[in-house]
C-alpha positions as CSV (number, residue, x, y, z in Angstrom):
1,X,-139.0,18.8,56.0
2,X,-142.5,18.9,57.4
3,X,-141.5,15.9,59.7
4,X,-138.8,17.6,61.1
5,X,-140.7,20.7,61.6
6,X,-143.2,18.7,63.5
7,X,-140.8,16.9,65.6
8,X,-139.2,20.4,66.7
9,X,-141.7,22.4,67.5
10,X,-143.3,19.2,69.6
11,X,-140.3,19.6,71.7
12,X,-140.7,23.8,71.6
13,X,-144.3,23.5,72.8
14,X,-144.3,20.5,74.9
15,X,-143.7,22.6,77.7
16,X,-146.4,25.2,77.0
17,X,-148.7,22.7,76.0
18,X,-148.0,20.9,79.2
19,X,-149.5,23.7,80.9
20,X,-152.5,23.5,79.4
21,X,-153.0,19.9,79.3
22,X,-152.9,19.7,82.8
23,X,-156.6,22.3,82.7
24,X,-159.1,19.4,81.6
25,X,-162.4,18.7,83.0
26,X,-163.1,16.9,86.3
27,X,-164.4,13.7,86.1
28,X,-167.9,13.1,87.4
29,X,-169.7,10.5,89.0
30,X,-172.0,9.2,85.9
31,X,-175.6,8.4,87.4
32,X,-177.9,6.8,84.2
33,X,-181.8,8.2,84.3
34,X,-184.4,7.6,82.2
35,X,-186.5,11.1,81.1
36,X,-190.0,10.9,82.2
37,X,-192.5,9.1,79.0
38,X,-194.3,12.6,78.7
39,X,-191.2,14.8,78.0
40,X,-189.7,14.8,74.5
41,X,-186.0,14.3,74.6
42,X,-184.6,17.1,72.5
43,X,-180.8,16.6,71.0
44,X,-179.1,19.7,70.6
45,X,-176.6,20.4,67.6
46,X,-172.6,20.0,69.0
47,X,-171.0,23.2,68.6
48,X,-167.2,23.7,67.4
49,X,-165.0,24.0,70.1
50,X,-162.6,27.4,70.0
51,X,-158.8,26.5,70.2
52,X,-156.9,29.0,72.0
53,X,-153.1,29.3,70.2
54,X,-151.0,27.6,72.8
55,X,-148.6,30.4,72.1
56,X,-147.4,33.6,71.0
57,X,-144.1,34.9,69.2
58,X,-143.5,38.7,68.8
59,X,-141.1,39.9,66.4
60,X,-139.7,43.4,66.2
61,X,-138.9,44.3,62.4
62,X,-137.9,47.2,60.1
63,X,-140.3,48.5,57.8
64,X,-138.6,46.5,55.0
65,X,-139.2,42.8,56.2
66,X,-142.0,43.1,58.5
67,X,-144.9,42.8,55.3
68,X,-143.1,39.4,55.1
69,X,-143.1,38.2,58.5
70,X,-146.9,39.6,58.6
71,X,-147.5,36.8,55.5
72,X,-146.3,34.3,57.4
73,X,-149.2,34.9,60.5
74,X,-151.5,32.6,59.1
75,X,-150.1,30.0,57.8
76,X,-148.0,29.3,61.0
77,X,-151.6,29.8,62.9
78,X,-152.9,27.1,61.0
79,X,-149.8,24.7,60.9
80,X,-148.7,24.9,64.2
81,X,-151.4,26.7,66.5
82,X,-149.1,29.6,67.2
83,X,-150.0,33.3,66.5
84,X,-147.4,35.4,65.2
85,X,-147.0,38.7,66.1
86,X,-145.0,41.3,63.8
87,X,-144.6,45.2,65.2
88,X,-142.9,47.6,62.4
89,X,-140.4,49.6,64.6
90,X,-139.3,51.7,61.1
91,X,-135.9,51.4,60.0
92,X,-133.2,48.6,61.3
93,X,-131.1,50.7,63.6
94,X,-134.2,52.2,65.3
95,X,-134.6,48.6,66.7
96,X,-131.5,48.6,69.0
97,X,-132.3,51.5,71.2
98,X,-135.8,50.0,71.6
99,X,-134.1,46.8,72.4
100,X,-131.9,48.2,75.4
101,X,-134.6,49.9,76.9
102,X,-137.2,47.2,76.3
103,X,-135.9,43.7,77.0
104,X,-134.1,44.6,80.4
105,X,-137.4,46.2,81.6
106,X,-139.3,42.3,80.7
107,X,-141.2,44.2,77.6
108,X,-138.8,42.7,74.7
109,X,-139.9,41.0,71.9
110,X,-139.2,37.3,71.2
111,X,-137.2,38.2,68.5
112,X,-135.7,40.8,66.9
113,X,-134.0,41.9,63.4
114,X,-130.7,43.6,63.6
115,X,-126.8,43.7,62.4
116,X,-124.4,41.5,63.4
117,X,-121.8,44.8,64.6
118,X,-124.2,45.2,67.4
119,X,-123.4,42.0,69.1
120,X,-120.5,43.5,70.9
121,X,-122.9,45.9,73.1
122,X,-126.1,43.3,73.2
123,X,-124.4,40.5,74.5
124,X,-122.2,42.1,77.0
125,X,-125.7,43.6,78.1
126,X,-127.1,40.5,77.9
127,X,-129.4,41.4,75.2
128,X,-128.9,38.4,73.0
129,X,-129.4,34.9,73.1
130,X,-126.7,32.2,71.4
131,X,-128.4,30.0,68.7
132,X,-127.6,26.6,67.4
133,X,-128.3,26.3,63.9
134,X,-127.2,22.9,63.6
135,X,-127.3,21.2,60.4
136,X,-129.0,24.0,59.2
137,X,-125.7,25.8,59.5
138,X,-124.4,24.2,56.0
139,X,-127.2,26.2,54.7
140,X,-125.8,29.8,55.4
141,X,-122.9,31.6,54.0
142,X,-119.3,30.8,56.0
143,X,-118.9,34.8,55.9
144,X,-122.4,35.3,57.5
145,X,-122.2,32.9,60.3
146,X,-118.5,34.7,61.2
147,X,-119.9,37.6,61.3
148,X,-122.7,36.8,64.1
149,X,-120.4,34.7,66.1
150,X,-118.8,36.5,69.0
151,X,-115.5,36.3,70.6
152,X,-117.0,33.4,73.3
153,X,-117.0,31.4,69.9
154,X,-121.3,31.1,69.9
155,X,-123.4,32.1,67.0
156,X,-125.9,35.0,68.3
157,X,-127.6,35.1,64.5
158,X,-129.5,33.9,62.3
159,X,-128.0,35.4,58.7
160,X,-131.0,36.5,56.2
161,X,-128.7,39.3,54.4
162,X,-125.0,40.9,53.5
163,X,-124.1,44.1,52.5
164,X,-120.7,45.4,51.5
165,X,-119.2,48.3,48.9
166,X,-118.6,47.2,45.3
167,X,-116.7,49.2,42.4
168,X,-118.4,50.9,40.5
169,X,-117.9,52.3,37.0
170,X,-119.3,54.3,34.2
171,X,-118.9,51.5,31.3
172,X,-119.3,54.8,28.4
173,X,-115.9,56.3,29.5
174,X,-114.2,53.2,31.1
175,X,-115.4,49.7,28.7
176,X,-113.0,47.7,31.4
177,X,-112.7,48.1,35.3
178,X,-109.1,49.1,36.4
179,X,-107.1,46.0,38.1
180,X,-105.0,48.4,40.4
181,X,-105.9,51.6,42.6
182,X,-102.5,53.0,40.4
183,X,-104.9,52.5,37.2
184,X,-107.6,54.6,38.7
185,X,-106.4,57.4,38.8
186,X,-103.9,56.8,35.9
187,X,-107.5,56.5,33.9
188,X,-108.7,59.5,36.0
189,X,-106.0,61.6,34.6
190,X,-106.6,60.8,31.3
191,X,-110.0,61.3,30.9
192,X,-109.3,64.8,33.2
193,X,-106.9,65.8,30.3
194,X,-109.4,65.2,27.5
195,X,-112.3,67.0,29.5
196,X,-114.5,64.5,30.1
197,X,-114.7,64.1,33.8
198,X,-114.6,66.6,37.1
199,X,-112.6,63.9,39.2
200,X,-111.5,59.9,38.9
201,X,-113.1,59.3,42.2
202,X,-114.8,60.3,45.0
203,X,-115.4,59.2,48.6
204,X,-119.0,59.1,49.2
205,X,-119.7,59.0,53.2
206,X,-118.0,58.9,56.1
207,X,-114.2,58.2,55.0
208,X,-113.3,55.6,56.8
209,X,-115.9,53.1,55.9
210,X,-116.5,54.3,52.5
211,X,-112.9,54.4,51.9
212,X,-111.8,51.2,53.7
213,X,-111.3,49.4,50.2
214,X,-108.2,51.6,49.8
215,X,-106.8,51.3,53.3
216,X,-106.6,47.6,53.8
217,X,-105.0,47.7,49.9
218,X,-102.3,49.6,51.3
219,X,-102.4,47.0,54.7
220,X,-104.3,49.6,57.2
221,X,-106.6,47.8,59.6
222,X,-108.9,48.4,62.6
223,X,-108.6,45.8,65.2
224,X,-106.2,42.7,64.8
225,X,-106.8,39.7,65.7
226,X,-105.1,37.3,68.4
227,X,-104.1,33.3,68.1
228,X,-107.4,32.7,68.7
229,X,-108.8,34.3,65.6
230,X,-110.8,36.9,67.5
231,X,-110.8,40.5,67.5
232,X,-107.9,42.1,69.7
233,X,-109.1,45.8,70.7
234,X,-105.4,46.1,72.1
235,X,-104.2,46.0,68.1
236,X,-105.3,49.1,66.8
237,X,-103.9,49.6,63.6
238,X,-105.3,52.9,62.7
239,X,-102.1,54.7,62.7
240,X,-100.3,51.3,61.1
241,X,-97.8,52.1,58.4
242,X,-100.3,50.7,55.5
243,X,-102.9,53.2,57.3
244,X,-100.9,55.9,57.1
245,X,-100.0,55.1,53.8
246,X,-103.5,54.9,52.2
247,X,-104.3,57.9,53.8
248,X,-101.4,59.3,52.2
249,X,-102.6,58.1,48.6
250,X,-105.8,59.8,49.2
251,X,-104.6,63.1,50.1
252,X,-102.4,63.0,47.0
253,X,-105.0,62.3,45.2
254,X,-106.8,65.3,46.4
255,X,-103.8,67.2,45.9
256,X,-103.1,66.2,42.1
257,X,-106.9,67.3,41.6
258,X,-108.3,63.8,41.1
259,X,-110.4,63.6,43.9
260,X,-112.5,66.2,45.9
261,X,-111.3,66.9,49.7
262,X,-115.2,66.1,50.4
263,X,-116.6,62.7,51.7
264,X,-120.5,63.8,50.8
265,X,-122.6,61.1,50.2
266,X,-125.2,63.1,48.2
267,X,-122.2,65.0,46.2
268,X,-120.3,61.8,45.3
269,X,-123.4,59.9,43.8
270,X,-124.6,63.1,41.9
271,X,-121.4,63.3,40.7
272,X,-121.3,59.3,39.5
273,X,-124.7,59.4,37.9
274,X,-123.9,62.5,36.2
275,X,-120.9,61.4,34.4
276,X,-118.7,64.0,36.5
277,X,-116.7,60.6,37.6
278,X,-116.1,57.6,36.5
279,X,-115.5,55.2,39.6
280,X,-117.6,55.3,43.2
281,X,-117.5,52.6,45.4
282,X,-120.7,52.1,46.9
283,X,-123.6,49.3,48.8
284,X,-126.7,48.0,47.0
285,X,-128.3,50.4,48.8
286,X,-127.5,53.1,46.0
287,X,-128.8,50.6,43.5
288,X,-132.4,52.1,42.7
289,X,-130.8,56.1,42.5
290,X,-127.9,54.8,40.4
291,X,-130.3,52.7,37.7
292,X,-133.2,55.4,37.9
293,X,-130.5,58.0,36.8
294,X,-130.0,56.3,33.6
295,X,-126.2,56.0,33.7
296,X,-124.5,53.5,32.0
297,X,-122.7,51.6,34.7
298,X,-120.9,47.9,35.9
299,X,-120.0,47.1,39.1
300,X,-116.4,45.2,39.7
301,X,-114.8,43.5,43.0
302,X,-111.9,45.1,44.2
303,X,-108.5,44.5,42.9
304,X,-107.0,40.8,43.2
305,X,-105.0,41.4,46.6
306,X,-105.5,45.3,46.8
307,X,-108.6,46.1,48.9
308,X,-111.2,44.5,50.7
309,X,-114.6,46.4,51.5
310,X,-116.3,46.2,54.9
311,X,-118.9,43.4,55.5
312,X,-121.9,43.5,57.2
313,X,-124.9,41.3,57.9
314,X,-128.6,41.4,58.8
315,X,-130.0,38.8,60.5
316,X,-132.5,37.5,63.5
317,X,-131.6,37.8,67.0
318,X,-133.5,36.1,70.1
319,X,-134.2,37.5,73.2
320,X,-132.6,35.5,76.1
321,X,-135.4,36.3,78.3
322,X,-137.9,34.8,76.2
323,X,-140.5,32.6,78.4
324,X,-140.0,31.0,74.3
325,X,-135.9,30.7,73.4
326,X,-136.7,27.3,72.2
327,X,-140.0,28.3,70.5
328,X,-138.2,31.0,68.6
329,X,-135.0,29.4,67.6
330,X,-137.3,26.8,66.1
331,X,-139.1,29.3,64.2
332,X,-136.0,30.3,63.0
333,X,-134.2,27.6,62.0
334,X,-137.4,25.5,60.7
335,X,-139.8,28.3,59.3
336,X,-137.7,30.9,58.1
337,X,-134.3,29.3,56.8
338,X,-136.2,28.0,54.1
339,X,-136.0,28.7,50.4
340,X,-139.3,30.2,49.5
341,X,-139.1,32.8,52.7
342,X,-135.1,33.5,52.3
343,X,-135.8,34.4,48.8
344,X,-138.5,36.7,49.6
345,X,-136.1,38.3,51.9
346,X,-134.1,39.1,49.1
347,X,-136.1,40.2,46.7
348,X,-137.7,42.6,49.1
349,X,-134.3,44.0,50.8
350,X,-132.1,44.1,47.4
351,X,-129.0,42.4,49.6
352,X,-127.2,39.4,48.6
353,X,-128.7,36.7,50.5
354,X,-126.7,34.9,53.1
355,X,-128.9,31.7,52.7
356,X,-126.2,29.9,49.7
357,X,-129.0,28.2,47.6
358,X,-131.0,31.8,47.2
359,X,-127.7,33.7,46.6
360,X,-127.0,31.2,43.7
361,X,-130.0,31.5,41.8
362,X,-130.0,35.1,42.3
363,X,-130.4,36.3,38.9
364,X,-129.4,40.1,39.5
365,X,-126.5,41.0,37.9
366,X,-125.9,44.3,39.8
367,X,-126.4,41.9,43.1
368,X,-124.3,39.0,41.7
369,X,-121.2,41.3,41.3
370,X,-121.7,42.3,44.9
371,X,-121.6,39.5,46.1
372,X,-118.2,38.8,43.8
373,X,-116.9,42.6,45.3
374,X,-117.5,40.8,48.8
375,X,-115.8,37.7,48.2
376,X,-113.1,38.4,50.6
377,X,-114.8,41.0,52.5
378,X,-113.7,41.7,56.3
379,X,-116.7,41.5,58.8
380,X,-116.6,44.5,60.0
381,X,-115.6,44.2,64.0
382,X,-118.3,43.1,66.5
383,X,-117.0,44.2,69.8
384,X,-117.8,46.7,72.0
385,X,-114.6,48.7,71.5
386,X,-115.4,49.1,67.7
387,X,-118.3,52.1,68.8
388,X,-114.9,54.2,69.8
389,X,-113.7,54.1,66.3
390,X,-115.6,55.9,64.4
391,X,-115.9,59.7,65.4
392,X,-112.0,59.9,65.6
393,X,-111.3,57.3,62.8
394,X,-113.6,59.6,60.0
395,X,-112.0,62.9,61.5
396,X,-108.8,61.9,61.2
397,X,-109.3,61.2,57.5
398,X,-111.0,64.3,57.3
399,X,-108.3,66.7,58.7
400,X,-105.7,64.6,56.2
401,X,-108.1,65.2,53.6
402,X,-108.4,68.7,53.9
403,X,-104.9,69.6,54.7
404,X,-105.4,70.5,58.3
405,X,-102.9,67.4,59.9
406,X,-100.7,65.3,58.0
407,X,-101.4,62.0,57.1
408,X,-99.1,60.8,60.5
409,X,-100.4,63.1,62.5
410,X,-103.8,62.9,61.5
411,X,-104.4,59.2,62.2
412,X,-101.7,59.1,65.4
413,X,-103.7,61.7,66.7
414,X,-107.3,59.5,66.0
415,X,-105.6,56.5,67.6
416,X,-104.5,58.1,70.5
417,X,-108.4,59.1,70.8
418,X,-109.3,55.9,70.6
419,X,-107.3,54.3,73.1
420,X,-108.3,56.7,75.5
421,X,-111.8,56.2,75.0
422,X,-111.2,52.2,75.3
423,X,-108.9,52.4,78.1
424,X,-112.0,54.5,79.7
425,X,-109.9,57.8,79.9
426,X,-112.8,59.6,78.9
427,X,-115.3,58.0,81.2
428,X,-117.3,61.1,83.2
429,X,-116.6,63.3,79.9
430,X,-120.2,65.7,79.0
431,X,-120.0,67.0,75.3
432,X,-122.2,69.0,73.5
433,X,-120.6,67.4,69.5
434,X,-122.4,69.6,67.0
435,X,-122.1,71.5,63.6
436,X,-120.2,74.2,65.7
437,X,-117.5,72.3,67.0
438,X,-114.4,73.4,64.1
439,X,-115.4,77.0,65.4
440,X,-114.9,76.1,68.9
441,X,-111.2,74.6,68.6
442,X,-112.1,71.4,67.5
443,X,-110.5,69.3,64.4
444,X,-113.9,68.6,63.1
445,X,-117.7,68.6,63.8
446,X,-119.6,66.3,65.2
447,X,-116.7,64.6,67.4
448,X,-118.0,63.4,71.2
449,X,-114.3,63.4,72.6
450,X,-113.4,67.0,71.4
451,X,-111.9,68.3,74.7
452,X,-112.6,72.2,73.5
453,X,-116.4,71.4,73.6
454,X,-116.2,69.1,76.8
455,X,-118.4,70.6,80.1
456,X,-117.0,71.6,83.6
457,X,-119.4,70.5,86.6
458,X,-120.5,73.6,89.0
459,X,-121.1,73.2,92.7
460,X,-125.1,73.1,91.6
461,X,-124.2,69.4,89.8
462,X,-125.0,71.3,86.4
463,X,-122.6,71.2,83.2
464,X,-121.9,74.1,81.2
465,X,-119.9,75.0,78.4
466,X,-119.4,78.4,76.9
467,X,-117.8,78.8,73.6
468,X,-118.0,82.5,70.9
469,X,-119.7,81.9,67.6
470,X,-120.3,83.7,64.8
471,X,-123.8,84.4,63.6
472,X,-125.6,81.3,61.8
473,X,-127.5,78.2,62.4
474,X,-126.4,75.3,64.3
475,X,-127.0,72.1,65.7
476,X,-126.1,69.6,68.8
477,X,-126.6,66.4,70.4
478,X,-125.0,65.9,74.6
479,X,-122.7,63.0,74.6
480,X,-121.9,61.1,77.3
481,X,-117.9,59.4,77.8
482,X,-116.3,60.3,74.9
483,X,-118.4,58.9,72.3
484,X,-122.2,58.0,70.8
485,X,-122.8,55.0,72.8
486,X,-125.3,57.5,75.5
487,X,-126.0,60.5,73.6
488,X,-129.2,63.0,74.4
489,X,-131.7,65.4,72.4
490,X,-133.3,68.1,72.6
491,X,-136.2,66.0,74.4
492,X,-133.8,64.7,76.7
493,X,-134.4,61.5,75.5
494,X,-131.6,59.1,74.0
495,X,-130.7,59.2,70.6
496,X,-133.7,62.2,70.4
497,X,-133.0,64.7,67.8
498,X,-131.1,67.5,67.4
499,X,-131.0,70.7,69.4
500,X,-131.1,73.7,67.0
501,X,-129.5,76.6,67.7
502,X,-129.8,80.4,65.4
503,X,-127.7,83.1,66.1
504,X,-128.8,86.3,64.2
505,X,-125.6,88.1,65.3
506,X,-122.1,87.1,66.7
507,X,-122.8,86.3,70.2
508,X,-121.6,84.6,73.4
509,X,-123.4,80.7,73.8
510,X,-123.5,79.9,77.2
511,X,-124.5,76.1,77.3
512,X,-126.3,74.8,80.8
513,X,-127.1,70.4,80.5
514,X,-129.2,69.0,83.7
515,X,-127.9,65.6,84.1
516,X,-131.1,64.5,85.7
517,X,-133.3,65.4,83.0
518,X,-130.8,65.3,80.2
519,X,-131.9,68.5,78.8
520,X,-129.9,71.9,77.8
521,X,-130.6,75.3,78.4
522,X,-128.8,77.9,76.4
523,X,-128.6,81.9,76.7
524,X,-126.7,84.3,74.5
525,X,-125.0,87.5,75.0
């Protein structure tokens, strides 16, 4: 290994050291002289010489990995007279807003950790470089390496991690998992009858993620796929028959009192670890709340042929404007797809690996069944289209769920959304999406394409909006097209926080946005 190592990062650095080689001394004319007999010849000591590194890689990393990468600085100093430079940028999805602004402006990092559903904005951008794994790629999950390759059939990834939802189940009031999503609530029911439990199930975040499970077991989809094997944003299947169907199994379960018309994350997993339910489905990243609470608990995969969860998957991306693409990829492939690193990864982010020899020594059980409950897991989409999904695709749920729109009309409406927003229907659309919006004529909260909430333009080029509230506290977010892709705070930068809004008395909100400096004035009457 060490060989090979060598050989590729001689062929990385041969064109940095190159560079450098070409700096030596001068030669001089060499005259010999003899010092005069009265002066003593003194001999001084030879000093060390300093060696520059002949190089520098800069990673950006969430605050999770980058005490690993740091580790890694010295020994890859010493080895291979390169310095390594990690920057903690906080959590993972923090990275990719720095990323946009940062790499197109020369300031990027060499590499970069992020998901692989972000590939379908960063490499139409050209944000993200292709990598050739190699032979290393017999190293890495099948799933993984699926997941970072893009519809032009390259691999933009290097896989370190995978996430998806497993079954969980409370093993004092069920001793054996359910084999069918009939059985669930069937055992629901039961222990309902005999007092035991609030609800059978409940879904614990935004629906149409945490729910997907039960929609593709019923044959509801997102995007097909064409001959080609690639995702096809012309199939949407959101308002397919098996949709509309599991949809329909959800709101009569809701209706027979089996499972709550809220999708809560914090309500669902009290609930679980409490004993108030007996089934969640949830990631690994609910692992440490779930053992600390001290329930007694299994997780399952998802019924043989009935429900497949979501997959997704961290990994390292490389910045194709890198004066060191070839540098980095060797990093990559030669320093960190290794076992020793790859398993540090893991034990660090508590995710299955996606490096096959870590994942099969892995000897966490909890992590071990996720990885079962993701056996035939669906990557989730990585194409540009698949960030106008979700605002409509979780409202729609929501309004089924709560007995506002039927089932049909819930998720024909959502699709229709979402063809708009693809087709570009929306393109030119200013929203202010808030906590306010179901008062306003929305469906729901929160949704960028709601037309009630959408601006007119004034002769001045400003935006308003001016809706009647009721007294309380709100918040909202400007949102650009139809959807999250260019949204603005209260500082008008992107993805700033929330503006926050109190009204001590019923009023009238008049909204003002300045699209040159992205902020919003408000007055009330």
């Amino acid at each position: 290994m060490k060989k090979i190592l060598y050989t590729t990062f001689a062929l990385a650095l041969v064109l940095v050291m190159g560079l450098t080689a070409c700096q030596g001394a001068t030669p001089t004319e060499v005259v010999e002289t003899q010092p005069p007999a009265t002066e003593a010849v003194v001999t001084e000591e030879p000093t060390e010489a300093v060696v520059e590194p002949v190089a520098t890689l800069r990673i950006w990393a969430d605050d999770t990995r980058t005490p690993i990468l740091q580790g890694l600085a010295e020994e890859f100093l010493n080895e291979y007279n390169v310095e390594l430079v990690v920057e903690d940028l906080g959590v993972v999805q923090d990275i990719r807003s720095q990323v946009i602004i940062a790499i197109p402006a020369g300031e990027g990092p060499d590499i970069y950790i992020g998901v692989h559903d972000w590939l379908g904005s960063l490499v139409d951008s050209g944000l993200a470089a292709p990598i050739d794994l190699g032979e290393k790629a017999a190293d890495f999950e099948s799933s993984a390496l699926e997941a970072f390759t893009y519809t032009d059939g390259n691999l933009y990834g290097m896989p370190y991690a995978t996430e998806n939802l497993g079954f969980f189940y409370n093993t004092d009031l069920v001793p054996e998992p359910p084999t069918t999503w009939a059985e669930v609530l069937e055992i629901g029911q039961q222990l309902q009858d005999e007092g035991l439990v609030q609800y059978a199930i409940a879904i614990g975040g935004d629906p149409g993620y945490n729910s997907f499970p039960i929609q593709t077991a019923f044959g509801g989809y997102v995007f097909g796929k064409d001959e080609n094997g690639a995702w096809n944003p012309d199939d949407i299947g959101l308002d397919s028959e098996g949709e509309i169907a599991a949809v329909q199994w959800m709101v009569d379960a809701v209706n027979a009192g089996l499972m709550p018309e809220t999708t809560d994350y914090e309500t669902a997993h009290a609930m679980f670890e409490s004993g108030d339910i007996p089934f969640l489905m949830a990631g690994p990243w609910a692992l440490d709340r779930i053992r600390a609470s001290g329930v007694n608990y299994a997780v399952a995969p998802f019924f043989p042929d009935e429900g497949a969860p979501f997959l997704g998957v961290q990994g390292f991306l490389i910045n194709p404007f890198s004066e060191n693409v070839l540098l980095a990829q060797a990093f990559l492939t030669e320093f960190i797809a290794t076992d020793s690193v790859m398993e540090e990864l893991y034990i660090t982010g508590n995710r299955p690996s996606a490096y096959s020899s870590v994942l099969a020594m892995t000897d966490d059980e909890d992590l071990k069944a996720m990885g079962q409950a993701g056996a035939n897991a669906i990557p989730m989409p990585n194409i540009p289209e698949m960030g106008s999904v979700w605002s409509a695709w979780n409202n729609g749920i929501t309004l089924a769920l709560t007995g506002d729109l039927t089932p049909e009309e819930s998720m024909v409406d959502a699709s229709t959304q979402i063809r708009d927003l693809i087709k570009g229907a929306l393109v030119g659309m200013v929203n202010l999406p808030g906590s306010y919006q179901s008062l306003a004529g929305c469906g729901a909260d929160w949704d960028p394409a709601c037309e009630a909430t959408g601006m007119t333009e004034g002769d001045d080029g400003m935006y308003t909006l001016t809706v009647d509230l009721p007294a309380g506290d709100y918040e909202f977010k400007v949102a650009l097209d139809g959807d999250w892709g260019v949204n603005y705070g209260s500082n008008g930068e992107q993805d700033g926080p929330n503006y926050t809004l109190s009204l001590a008395a019923d009023g009238t909100v008049t909204f003002v946005y300045d699209p040159e400096t992205h902020l919003v004035e408000f007055t009330v009457e």
